[in-house]
C-alpha positions as CSV (number, residue, x, y, z in Angstrom):
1,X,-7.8,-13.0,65.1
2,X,-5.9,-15.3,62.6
3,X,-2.4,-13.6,63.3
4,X,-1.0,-12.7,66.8
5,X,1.8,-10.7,67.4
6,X,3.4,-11.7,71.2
7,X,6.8,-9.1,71.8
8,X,8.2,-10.8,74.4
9,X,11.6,-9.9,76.5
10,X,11.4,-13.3,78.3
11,X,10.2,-11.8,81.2
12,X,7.0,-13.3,83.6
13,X,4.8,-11.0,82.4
14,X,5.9,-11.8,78.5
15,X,5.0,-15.3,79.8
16,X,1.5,-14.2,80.6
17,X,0.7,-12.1,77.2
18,X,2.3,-15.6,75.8
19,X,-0.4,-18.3,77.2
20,X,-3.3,-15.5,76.4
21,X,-2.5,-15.2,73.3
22,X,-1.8,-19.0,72.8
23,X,-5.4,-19.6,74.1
24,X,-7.0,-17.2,71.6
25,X,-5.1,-18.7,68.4
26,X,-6.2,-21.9,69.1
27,X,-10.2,-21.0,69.6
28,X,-9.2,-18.9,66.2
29,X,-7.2,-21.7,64.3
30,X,-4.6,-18.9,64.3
31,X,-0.9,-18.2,64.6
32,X,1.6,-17.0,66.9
33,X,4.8,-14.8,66.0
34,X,6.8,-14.6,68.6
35,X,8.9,-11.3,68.2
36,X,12.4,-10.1,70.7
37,X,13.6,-7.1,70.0
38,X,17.4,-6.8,70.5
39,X,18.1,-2.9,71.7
40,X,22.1,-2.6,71.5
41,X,24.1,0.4,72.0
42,X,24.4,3.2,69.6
43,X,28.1,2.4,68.1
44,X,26.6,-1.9,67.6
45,X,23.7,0.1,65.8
46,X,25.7,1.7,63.3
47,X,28.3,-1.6,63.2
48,X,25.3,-3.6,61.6
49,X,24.2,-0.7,59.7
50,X,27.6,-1.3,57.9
51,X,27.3,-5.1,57.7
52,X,30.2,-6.0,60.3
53,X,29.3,-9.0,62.7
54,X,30.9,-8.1,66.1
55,X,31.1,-10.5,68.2
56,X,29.5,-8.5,70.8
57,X,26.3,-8.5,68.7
58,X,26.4,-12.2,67.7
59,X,26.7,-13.2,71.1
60,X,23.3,-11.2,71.4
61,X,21.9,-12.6,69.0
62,X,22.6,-16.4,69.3
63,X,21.6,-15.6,73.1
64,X,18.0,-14.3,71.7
65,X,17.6,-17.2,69.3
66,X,18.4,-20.2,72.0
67,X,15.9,-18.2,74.8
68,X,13.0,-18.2,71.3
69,X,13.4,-21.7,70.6
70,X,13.2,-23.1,74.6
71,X,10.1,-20.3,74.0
72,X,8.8,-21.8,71.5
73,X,8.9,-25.3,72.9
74,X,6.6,-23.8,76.1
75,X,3.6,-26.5,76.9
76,X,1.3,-23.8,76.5
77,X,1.8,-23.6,72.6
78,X,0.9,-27.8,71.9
79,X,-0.6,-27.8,68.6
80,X,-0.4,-23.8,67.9
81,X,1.2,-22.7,64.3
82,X,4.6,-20.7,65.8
83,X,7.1,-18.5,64.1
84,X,10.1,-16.0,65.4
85,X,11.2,-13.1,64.9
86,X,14.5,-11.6,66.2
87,X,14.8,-7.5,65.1
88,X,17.8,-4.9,65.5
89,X,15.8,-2.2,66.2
90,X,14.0,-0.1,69.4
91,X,11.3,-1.8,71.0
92,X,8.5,0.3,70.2
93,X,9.7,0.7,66.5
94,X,10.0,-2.9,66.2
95,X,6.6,-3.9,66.9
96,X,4.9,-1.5,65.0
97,X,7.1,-2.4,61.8
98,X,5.9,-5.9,62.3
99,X,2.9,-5.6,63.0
100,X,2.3,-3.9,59.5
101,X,4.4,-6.2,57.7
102,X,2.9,-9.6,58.5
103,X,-0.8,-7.9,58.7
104,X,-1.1,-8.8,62.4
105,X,-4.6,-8.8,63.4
106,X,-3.9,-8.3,67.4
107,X,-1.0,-7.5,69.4
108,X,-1.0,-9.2,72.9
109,X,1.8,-7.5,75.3
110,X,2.8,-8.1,78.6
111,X,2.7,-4.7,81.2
112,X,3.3,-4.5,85.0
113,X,2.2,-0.7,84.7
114,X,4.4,2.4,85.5
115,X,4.0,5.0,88.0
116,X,5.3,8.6,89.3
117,X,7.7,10.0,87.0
118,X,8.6,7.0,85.0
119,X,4.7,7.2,83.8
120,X,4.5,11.1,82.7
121,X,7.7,11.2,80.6
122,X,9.0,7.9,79.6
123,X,6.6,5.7,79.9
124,X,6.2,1.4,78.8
125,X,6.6,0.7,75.7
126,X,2.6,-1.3,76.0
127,X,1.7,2.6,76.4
128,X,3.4,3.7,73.2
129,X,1.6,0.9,71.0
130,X,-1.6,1.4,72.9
131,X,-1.8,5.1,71.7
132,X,-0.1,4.3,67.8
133,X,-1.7,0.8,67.3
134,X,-3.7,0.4,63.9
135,X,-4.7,-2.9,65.5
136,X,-6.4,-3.7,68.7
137,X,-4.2,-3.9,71.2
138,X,-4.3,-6.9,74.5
139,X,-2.3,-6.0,77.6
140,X,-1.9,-8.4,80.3
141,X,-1.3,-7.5,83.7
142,X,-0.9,-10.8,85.3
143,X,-1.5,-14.6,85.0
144,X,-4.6,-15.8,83.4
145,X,-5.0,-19.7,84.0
146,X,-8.0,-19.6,81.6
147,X,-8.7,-16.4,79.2
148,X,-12.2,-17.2,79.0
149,X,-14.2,-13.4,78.1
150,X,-17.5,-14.0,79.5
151,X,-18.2,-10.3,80.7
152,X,-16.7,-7.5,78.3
153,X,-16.4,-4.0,79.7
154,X,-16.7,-1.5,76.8
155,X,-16.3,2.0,78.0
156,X,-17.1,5.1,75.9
157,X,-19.0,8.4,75.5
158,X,-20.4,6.8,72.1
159,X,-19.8,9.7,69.8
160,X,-20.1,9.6,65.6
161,X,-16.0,9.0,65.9
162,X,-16.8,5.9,67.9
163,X,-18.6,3.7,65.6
164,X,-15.9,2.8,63.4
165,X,-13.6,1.3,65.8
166,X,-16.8,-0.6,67.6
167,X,-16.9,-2.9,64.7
168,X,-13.9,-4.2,65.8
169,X,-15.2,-4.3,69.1
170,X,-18.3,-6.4,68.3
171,X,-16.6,-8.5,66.5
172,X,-13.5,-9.1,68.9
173,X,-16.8,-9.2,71.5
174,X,-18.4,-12.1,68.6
175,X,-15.7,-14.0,68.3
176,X,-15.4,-15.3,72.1
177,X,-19.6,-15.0,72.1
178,X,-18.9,-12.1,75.1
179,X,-21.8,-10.6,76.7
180,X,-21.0,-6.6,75.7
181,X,-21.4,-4.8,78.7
182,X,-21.5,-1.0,77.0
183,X,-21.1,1.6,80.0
184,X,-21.3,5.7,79.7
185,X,-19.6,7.0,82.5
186,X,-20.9,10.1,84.2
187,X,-18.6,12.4,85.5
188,X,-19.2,15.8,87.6
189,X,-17.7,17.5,84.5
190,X,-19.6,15.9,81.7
191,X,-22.6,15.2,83.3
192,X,-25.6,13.5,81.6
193,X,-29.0,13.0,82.5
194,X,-30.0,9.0,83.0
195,X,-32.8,9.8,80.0
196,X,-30.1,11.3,77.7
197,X,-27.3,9.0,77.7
198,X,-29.9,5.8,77.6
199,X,-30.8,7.9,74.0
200,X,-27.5,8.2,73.0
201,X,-26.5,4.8,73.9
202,X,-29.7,3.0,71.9
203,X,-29.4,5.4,68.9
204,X,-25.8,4.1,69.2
205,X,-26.4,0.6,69.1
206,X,-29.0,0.4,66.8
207,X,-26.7,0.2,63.7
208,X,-24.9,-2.9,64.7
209,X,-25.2,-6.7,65.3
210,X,-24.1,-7.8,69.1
211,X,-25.3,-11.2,70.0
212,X,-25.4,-10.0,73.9
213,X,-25.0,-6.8,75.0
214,X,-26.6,-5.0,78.1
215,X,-25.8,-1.3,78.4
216,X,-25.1,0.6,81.5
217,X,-24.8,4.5,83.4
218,X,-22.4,4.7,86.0
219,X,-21.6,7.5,87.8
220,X,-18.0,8.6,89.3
221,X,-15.6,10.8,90.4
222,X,-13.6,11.0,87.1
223,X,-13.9,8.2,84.2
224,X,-10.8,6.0,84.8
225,X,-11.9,5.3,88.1
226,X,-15.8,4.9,86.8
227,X,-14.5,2.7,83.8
228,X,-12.1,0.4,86.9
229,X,-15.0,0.4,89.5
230,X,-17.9,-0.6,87.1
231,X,-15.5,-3.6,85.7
232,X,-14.9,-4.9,89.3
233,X,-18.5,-4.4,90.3
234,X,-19.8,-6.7,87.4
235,X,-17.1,-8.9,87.9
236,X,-15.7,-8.1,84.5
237,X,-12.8,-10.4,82.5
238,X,-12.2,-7.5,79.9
239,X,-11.8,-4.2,79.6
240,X,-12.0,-2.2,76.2
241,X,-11.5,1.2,75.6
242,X,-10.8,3.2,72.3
243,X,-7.7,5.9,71.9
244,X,-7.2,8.7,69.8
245,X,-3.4,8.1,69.5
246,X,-2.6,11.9,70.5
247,X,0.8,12.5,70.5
248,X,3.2,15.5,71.5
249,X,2.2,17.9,73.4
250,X,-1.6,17.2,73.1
251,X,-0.7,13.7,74.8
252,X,0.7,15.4,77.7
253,X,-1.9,17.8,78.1
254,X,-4.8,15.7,77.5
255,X,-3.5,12.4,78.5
256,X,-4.9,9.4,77.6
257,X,-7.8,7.5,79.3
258,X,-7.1,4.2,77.6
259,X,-3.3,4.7,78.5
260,X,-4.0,5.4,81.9
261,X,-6.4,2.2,82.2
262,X,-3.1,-0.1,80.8
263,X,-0.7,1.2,83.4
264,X,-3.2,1.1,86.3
265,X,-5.5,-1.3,85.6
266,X,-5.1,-5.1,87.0
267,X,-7.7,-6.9,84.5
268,X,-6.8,-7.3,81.1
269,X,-7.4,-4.2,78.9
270,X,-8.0,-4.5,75.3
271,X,-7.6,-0.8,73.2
272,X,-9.3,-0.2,69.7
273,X,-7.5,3.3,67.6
274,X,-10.1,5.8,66.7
């Protein structure tokens, strides 16, 4: 976790993905970029597209630039390697472009959820990088005074398709020495014996190194509400899910489990791309 990308809009909850991911670069000896994308209207699009400053859009700018540097000043980055990044492009479109380009290892984002409509159609940008991330993905719901992962929730049927994201997940779990709390949640719908999944789960877990791990059955009415319940039970400080990214109408359809835990979930999720 050498390179963090924080998007931030200046908001509170910016503020919290912020002092998490200040927190993890220094245990990591890593590096912040800060990124704020600047969304203008169509017409102030196509003005920088042909290389005229308008005002408009240098008043923007300079705005975005003072708010970074007061930013990067914030007490909670003493001693943490910084840089900015200010981008003329859609939020979404921006973070994924620089993620790539500076070979970001996570992306920590602020979230306070949607709901109702705003959920099914549109959506939060977090959502959108949660189901197209290459890179695991860190969404904050709310202020952490000290991101310390002592009991990490992973959540997951543990299919063949699985095991290449769980390397990530061991070693994100390795890296802050997190006891890996592996849970199968069983549903009325895809219900498995206790003998069964305990197979699958150990046949699972046999081809990799955890330092601590425990694993776990669960059983519940559907799996985002196994996945929340089990986390509050144990007293979790993580939650991690994988996503298979689906997009179109198979997104809508299907939905997403891991993008349904980031808008409705209060602990911090962490998502790893199938």
């Amino acid at each position: 976790m050498k390179k963090i990308l924080v998007p931030t809009d200046f908001s509170d909850y910016a503020h919290y993905a912020l002092k998490v991911a200040a927190e993890i670069a220094k245990k990591n000896n890593g590096e912040v970029i800060l990124l704020h994308m600047l969304e203008l209207p169509h017409q102030a699009g196509d003005a920088i597209g042909s290389g005229h400053d308008l005002p408009e859009i240098m008043l923007f700018k300079n705005t975005a630039i003072s708010r970074l540097e007061d930013l990067m000043d914030d007490p909670c980055l003493d001693g943490v390697k910084v840089s900015e990044v200010i981008q003329f492009e859609l939020a979404f479109d921006g973070i994924m472009n620089i993620s790539k380009k500076n070979n970001v290892d996570l992306v920590v984002m602020g979230s306070h959820g949607a709901s109702g409509f705003k959920e099914m159609f549109i959506g939060s940008n977090a959502e959108k990088v949660v189901r197209n991330s290459e890179i695991p993905v860190l969404i904050i719901k709310k202020e952490q005074e000290n991101f310390n992962i002592d009991k990490f929730v992973f959540a997951s049927d543990f299919s063949e398709e699985i095991k290449k994201p769980f390397e990530k997940v061991v070693e994100f779990a390795n890296e802050f020495d997190a006891e890996l709390n592996l849970v199968m949640i069983n549903t009325p719908s895809s219900f498995k014996p206790t003998h069964v999944a305990k197979d699958i789960m150990s046949n699972f877990i046999s081809n990799f190194n955890i330092r601590k791990y425990s694993t776990h059955i669960y059983n519940d009415t559907n799996v985002e509400n196994g996945v929340l319940n089990f986390a509050n039970y144990i007293d979790a400080d993580l939650i991690g899910m994988s996503t298979h990214g689906r997009k179109g109408l198979a997104h809508f359809f299907n939905g997403s489990i891991s993008e349904d835990l980031v808008n409705h979930a209060v602990k911090p999720v962490v998502t790893f791309k199938i």
